[in-house]
C-alpha positions in Angstrom: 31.9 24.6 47.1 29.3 22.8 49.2 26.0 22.1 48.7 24.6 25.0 51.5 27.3 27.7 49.9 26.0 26.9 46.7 22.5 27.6 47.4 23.3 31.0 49.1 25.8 32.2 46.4 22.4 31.3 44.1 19.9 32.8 46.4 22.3 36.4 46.5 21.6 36.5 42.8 18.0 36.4 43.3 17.2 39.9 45.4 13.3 39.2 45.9 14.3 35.8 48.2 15.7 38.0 51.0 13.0 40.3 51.4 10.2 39.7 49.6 7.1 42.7 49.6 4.6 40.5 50.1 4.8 36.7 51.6 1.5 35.4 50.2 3.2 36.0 46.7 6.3 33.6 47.4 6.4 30.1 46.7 7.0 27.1 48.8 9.9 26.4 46.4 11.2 30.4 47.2 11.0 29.7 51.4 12.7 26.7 50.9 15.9 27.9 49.3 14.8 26.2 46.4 14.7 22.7 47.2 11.2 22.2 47.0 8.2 22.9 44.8 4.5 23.0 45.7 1.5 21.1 44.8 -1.0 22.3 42.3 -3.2 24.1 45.1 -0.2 26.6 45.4 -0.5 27.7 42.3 -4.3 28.6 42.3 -3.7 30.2 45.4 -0.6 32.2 43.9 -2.9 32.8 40.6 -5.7 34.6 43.0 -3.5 36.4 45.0 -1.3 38.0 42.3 -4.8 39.0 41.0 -5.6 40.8 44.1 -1.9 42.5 44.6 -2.2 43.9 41.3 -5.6 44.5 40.2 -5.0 47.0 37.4 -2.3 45.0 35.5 -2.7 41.2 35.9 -6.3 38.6 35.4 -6.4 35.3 36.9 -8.3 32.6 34.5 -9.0 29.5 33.7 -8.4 28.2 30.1 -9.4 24.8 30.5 -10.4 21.5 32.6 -7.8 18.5 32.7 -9.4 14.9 32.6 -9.1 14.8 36.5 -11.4 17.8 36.6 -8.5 20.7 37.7 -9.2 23.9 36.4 -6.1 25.0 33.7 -4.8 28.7 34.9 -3.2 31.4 32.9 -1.9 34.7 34.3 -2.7 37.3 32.0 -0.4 40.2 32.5 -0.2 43.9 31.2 0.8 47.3 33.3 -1.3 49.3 30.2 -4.8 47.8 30.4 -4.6 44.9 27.7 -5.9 42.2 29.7 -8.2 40.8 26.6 -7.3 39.8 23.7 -8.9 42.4 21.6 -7.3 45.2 24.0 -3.9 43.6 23.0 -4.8 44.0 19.0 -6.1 47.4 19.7 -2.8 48.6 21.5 -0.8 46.6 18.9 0.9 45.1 21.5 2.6 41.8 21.1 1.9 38.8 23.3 4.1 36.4 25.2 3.2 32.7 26.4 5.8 31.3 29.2 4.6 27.9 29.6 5.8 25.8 32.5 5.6 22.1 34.0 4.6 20.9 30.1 6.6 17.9 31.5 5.5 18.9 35.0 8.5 16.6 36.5 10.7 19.4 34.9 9.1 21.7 37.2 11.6 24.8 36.8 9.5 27.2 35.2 7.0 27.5 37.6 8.8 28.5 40.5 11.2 30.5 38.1 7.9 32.1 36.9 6.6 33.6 39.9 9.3 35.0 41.1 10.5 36.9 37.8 6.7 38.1 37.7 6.9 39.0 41.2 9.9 41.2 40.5 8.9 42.9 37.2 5.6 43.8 39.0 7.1 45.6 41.6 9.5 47.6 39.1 12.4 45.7 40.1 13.6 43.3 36.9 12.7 44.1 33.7 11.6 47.5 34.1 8.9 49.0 31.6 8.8 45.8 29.7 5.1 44.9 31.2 3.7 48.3 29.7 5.2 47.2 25.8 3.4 43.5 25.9 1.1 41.1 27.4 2.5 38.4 29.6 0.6 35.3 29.8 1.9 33.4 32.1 0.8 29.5 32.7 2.8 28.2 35.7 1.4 24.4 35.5 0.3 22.8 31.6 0.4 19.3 32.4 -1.9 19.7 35.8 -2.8 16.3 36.0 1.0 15.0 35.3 1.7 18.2 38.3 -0.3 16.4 41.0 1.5 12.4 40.5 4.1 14.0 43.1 7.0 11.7 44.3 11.0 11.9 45.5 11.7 9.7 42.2 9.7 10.9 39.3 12.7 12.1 37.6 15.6 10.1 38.7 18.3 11.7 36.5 17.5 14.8 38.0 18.8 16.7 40.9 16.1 18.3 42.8 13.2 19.4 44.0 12.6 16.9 46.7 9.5 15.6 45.5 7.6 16.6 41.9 5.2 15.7 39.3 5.3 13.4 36.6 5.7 13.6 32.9 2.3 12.5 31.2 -1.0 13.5 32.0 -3.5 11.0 33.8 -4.6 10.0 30.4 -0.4 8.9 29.7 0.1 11.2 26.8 3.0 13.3 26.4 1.9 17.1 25.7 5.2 17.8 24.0 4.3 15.2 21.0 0.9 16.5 21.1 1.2 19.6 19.2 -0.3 19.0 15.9 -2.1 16.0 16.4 -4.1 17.7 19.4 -5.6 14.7 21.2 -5.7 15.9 24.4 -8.3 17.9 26.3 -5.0 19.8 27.8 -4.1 20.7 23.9 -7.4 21.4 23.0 -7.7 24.1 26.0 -4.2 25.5 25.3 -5.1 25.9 21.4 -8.3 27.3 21.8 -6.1 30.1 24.6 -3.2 30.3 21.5 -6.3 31.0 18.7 -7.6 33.7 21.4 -4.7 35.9 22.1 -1.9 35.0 18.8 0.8 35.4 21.1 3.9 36.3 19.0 6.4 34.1 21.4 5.5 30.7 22.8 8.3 29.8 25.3 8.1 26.2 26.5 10.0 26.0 29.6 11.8 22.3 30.1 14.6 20.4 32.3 16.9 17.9 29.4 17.9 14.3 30.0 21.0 13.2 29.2 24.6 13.0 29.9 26.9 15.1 32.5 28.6 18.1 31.4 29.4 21.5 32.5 26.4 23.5 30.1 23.7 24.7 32.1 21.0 25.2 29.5 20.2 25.1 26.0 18.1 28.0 23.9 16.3 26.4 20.5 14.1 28.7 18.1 12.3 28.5 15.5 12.3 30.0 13.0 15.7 30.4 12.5 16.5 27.2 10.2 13.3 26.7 9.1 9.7 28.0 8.4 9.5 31.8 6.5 12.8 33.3 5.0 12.0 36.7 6.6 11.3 36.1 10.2 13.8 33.6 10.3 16.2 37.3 11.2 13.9 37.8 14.3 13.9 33.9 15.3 17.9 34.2 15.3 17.7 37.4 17.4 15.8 36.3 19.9 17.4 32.9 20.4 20.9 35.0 20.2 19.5 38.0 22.4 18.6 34.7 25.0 21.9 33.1 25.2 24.0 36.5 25.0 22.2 37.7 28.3 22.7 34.4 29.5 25.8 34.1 29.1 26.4 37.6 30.9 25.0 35.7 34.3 27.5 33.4 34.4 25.6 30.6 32.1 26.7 28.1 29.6 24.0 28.3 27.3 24.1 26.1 24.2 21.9 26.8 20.8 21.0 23.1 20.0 19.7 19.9 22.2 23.0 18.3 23.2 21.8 15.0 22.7 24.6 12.4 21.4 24.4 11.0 18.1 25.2 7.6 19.6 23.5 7.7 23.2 25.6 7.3 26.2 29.0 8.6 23.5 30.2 11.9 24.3 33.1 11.3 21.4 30.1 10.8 18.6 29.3 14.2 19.2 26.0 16.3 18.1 23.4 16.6 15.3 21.3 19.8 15.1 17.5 20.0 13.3 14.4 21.3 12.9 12.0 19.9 15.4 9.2 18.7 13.9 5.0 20.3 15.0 4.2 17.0 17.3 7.2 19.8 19.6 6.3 23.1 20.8 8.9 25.2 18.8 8.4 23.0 15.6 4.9 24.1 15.3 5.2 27.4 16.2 7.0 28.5 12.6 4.0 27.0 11.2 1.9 29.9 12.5 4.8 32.1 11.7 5.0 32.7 15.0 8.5 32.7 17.2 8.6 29.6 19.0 11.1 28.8 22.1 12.3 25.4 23.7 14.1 26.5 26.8 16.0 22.7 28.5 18.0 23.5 31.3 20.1 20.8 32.4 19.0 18.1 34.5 22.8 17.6 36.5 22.5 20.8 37.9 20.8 21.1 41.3 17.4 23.0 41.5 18.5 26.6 42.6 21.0 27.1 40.0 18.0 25.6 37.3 15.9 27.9 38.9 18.3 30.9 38.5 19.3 30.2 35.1 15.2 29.9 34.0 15.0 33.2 36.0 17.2 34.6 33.9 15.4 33.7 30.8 12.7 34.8 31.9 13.8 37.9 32.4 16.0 38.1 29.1 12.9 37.5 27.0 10.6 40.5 28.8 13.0 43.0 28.1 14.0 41.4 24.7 10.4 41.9 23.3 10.0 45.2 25.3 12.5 46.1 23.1 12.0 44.1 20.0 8.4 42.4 19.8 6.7 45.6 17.9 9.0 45.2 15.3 8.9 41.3 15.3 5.1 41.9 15.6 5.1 43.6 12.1 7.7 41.1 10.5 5.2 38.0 12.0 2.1 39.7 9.9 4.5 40.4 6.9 5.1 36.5 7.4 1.4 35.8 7.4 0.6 37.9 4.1 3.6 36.2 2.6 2.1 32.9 3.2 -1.4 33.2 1.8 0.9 33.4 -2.1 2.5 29.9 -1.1 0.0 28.4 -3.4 1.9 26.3 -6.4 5.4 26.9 -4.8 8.0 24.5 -3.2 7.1 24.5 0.8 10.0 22.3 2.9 8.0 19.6 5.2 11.1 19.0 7.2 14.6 19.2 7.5 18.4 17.2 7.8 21.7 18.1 8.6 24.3 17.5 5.9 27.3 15.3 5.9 29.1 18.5 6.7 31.2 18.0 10.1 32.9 20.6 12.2 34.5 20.0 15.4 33.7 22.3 18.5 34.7 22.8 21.6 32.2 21.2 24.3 33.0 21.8 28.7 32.4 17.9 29.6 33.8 16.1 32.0 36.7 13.7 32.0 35.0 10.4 31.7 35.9 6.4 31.1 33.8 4.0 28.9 34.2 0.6 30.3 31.7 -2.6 30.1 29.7 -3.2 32.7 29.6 -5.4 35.5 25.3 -5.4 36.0 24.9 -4.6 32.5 27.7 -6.3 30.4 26.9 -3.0 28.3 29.7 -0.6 27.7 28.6 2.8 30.1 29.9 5.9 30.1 31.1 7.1 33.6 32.0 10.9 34.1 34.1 12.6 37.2 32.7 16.0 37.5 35.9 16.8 40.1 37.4 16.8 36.8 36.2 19.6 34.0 36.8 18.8 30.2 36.9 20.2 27.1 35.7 17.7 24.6 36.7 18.2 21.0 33.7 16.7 19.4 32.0 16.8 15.9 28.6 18.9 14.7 26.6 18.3 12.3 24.4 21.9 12.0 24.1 22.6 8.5 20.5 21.9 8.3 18.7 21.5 4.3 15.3 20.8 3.8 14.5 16.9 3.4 11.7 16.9 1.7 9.7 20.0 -0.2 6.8 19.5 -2.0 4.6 22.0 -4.4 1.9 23.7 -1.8 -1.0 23.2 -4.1 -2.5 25.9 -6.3 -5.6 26.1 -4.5 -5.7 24.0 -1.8 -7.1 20.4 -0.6 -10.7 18.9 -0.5 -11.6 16.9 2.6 -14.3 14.3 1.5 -17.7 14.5 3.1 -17.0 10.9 4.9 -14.4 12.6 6.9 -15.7 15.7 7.1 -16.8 16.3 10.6 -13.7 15.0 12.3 -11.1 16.6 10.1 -13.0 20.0 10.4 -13.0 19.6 14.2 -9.2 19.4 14.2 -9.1 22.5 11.8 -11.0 24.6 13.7 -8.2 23.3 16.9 -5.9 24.5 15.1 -7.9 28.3 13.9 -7.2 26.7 10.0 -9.6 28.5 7.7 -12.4 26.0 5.5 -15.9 25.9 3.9 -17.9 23.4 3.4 -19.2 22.9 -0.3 -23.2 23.0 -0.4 -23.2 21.0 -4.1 -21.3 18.3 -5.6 -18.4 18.8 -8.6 -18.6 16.3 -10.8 -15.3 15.1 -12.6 -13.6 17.5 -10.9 -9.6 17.8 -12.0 -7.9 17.2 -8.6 -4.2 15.9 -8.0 -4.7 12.1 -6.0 -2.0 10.8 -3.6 -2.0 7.3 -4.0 1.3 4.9 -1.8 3.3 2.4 -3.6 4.3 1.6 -0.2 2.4 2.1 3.0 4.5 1.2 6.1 2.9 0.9 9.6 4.8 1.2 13.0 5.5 -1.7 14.7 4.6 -0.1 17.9 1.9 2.2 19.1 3.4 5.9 19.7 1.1 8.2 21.9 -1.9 5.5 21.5 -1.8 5.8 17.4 0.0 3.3 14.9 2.2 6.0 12.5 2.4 5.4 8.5 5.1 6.0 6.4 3.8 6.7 3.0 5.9 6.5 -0.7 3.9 7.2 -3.6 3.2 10.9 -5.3 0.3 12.9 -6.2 -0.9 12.4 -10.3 -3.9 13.9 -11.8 -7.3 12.6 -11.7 -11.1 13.5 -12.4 -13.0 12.6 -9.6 -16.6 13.2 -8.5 -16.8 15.2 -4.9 -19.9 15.1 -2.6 -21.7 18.1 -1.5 -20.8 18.4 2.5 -16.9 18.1 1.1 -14.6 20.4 2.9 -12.7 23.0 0.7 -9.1 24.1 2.8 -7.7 27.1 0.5 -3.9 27.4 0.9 -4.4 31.1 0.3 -4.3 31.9 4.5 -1.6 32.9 7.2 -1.9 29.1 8.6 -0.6 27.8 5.0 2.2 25.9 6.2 0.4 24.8 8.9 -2.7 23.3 6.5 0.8 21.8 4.8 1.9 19.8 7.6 -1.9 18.5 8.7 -2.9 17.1 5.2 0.1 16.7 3.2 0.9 12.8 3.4 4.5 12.5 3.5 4.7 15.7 6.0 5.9 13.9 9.5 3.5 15.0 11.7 0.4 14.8 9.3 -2.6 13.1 10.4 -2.2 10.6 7.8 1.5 10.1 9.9 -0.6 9.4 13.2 -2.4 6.8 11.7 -5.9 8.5 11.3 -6.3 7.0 7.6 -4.8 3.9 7.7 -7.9 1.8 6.9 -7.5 3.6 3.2 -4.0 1.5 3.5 -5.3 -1.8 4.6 -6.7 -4.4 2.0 -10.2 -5.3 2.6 -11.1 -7.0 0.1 -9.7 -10.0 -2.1 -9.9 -12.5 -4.9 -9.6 -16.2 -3.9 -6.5 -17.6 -5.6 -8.2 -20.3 -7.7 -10.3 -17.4 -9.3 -7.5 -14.9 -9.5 -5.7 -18.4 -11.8 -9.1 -18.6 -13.9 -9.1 -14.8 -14.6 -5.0 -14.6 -14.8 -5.6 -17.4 -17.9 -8.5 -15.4 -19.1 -6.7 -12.1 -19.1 -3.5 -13.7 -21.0 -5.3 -14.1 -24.1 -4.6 -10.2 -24.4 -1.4 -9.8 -26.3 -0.5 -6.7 -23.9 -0.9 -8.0 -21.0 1.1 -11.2 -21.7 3.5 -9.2 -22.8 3.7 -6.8 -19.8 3.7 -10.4 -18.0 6.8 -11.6 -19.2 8.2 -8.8 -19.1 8.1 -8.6 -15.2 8.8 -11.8 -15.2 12.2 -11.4 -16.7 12.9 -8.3 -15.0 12.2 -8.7 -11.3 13.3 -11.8 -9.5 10.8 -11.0 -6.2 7.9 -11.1 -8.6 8.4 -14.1 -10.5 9.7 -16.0 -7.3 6.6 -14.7 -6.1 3.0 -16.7 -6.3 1.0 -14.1 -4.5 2.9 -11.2 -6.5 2.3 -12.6 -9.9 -1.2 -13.3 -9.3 -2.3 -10.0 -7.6 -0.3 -8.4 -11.1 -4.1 -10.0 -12.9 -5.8 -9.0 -10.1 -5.6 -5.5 -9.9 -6.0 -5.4 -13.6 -9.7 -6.7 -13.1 -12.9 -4.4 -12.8 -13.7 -5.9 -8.8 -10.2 -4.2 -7.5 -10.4 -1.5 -5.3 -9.7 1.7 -6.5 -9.6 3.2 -3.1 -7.2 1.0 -2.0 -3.8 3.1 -0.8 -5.1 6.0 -2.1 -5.1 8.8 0.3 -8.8 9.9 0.5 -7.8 13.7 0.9 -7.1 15.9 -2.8 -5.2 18.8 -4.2 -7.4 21.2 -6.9 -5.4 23.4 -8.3 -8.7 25.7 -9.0 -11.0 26.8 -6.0 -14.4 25.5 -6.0 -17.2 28.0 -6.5 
């Protein structure tokens, strides 16, 4: 089929295209058959305009300045009144973000967006499904990223013409951003999540990758991990997705097909559990339904357009249908969470050494070296569709759990301000303690190994902590922050202050001075106090001891002599311990 037949088979599918009610509502993108998409101007002018078409069901806001000064818009849509927040609780209605242009090279969502809102506004698609929940729609997250518009910002992607690029003006990627909230962008879309509590966040993206035949790929969570319960709902919402997809001619996929070994179809594909830096990893923390929606970068813009359409319109009428219930089971999840308190809480997941071979439509393809390269490369003939017989690993466990603590964690007055600031980001629950508690039992984190990146990741050098939590009295300052596990955001709290969680802000490198030696006994004193100290039977003792049994440490001059050391009063006790505690009992 050619290219022009292509895009008309596409454009019958989408009705609105050929006769559209109102021309000011259409994008650039729409009038162009889909091959391009319009700058950010387009979509304030869209934003108004859909405000004025329909005045009694949809808002037009700002949530938020970028760095570059462009005003952040959301759609807020309802065709029953519940265009705030607290009209939405009132109604018990649930709420749905469609988030586009996160990755604003990956541009689908927005054009997608406004025409699926278009269409259920005017009765068309989706009928009665704006009159059971919100919609809020933003067409453009990364604004900034939106307006760095080229031909080749995504080179291994077909279409539009020209587009935006993926990090924001400050170079941060929003989808890493998540947890970690660095960005004024984050900040704004936070403070819009904390505000309405919408019960699906659907994160509309384009993959990278290799050529095959699947046209998108639907990823929920949760459905392997986060609460038991509303992991059911998670599952039916992903399977509701890729069902109706599927009915409309797509390939849809439920995992990231992403090669174990890049650029080797034949090593096949390893599911998971994304972690919170990612949209639908942090969702679950909230016990909230979070959706990554990648379709595929080989297919040309109209048919990405279509198949995003389609979602689009698949999720409306999914929680028309649905989200009431899911609302219910979502607060069930938040009660359930407040008695996590002293039980065994998952920080992330693996997938097992369990393999199962599945079918896979590829193309036929040849792995030969290369001749600019010298690498081997993978080169595909999509003239000729495959079926690939490759292995999956999907049998996800959890990789590391840890006891939530029986009370919660105390934030010492030093770090007080900053770490409450991130709290409140993230709408996490605290108090501050007016007095101090002396020799207070607390459990104390302290890393027999603290590892640091050897590269920067999103402007912060990650830590890799080993080490384990043992009980300690300790003496807390008044102005001390008291985070009770006993709230919805439980896991949440979990994955910000536990150390060895992966996206914890220990992780990012926000308390890695606690992990860096600063200060040290010269080596001629640390010989005079080593001689001083072996006139102690036990500790000559222990001394041989390791000597005899670890190699490393007797081959070792700087080993054996920081072994006296840190047995001397001038050591630093605050050295790789993790300045953040567990109390089993709340403070008064």
């Amino acid at each position: 089929m050619t290219r022009t037949l292509l895009i008309a088979a596409l454009l019958t599918a989408l009705p609105a295209v050929a006769a559209p009610l109102d021309a000011a509502l259409t994008t650039i993108s729409e009038r162009s058959g889909f091959t391009k998409t319009g700058r950010y101007d387009e979509v304030i002018a869209l934003c108004d305009a859909f405000a004025a078409r329909y005045p009694e069901a949809v808002r037009c806001q700002d949530f938020g300045t970028t760095p570059e000064g462009r005003p952040m818009k959301v759609l807020v849509v309802s065709k029953v009144g519940a265009l705030t927040p607290e009209a939405a609780k009132a109604q018990n209605l649930p709420v749905t973000l469609i988030q586009g242009g996160i990755h604003a090279g990956e541009i689908d969502g927005k054009d997608a967006g406004f025409l699926a809102l278009r269409q259920a506004l005017d009765g068309e698609v989706a009928v009665g499904a704006l009159e059971k929940q919100v919609l809020l729609f933003v067409p453009v997250f990364n604004v900034d990223g939106h307006e760095r518009f080229a031909a080749w910002n995504r080179p291994n992607q077909r279409g539009p013409e020209e587009m935006g690029w993926r990090t924001t003006a400050q170079n941060y990627n929003l989808n890493r951003d998540y947890v970690k909230a660095d960005t004024p962008e984050m900040q704004a879309m936070l403070a819009l999540v904390n505000a309405w509590d919408p019960l699906a966040y659907i994160d509309l993206h384009v993959t990278d990758g290799a050529k095959f035949e699947h046209d998108v790929s639907i990823q929920v969570e949760p459905v392997h991990g986060g609460d038991e319960t509303l992991r059911k709902a998670g599952t039916a919402l992903r399977d509701g997705v890729i069902a109706y997809l599927a009915e409309q001619g797509s390939l849809p996929l439920p995992f990231y097909p992403s090669f174990v070994v890049n650029d080797d179809p034949s090593s096949g594909f390893e599911d998971g559990v994304a972690t919170p830096r990612f949209s639908h990893g942090y969702f679950q923390l909230r016990n909230r339904l979070g959706m990554l929606v990648e379709t595929h970068s080989w297919r040309d813009y109209p048919h990405r357009v279509k198949v995003t359409h389609d979602t689009i319109l698949s999720l409306l009428d999914l929680i028309a249908q649905n989200g009431a219930q899911w609302r219910v089971q979502a607060l069930a999840a938040d009660v359930r969470a407040q008695l996590l308190g002293g039980k065994p809480v998952a920080l992330d997941y693996k997938a097992t050494d369990t393999v199962r071979t599945i079918d896979f439509r590829g193309y036929e393809y040849t792995r030969t070296p290369s001749e600019v390269s010298g690498a081997l490369m993978t080169r595909y003939d999509e003239s000729k569709p495959q079926v690939w017989q490759v292995p999956m690993r999907d049998e996800l466990v959890p990789a590391h759990v840890v006891d939530a603590p029986k009370a919660g964690y105390i934030v010492p007055a030093a770090h007080a301000a900053w770490v409450g600031a991130k709290l409140d980001q993230h709408g996490v629950t605290y108090r501050r303690l007016d007095a101090p508690l002396s020799k207070y039992a607390v459990q104390a984190f302290r890393a027999d190994t603290a590892t640091f990146a050897a590269q920067s990741v999103e402007g912060h050098q990650r830590a890799t902590l080993e080490g384990k939590w043992t009980p300690e009295k300790r003496t807390i300052g008044a102005g001390a922050l008291f985070v009770p596990i006993a709230q919805p955001k439980a896991r949440l709290v979990m994955a910000l202050l536990e150390p060895q969680a992966p996206d914890a802000l220990v992780a990012w490198g926000e308390f890695n001075n606690y992990f860096e030696r600063k200060e040290y006994m010269e080596d001629y004193v640390a010989e005079d106090v080593a001689r001083e100290m072996l006139k102690d039977p036990k500790v000559k003792a222990a001394f041989e001891q390791r000597l005899e049994e670890d190699k490393a440490f007797a081959d070792s001059p700087q080993q054996r002599l920081e072994f006296f050391a840190r047995r001397h009063s001038s050591w630093d006790d605050q050295y790789r311990r993790y300045p953040v505690v567990r109390i089993d009992r709340a403070p008064r």
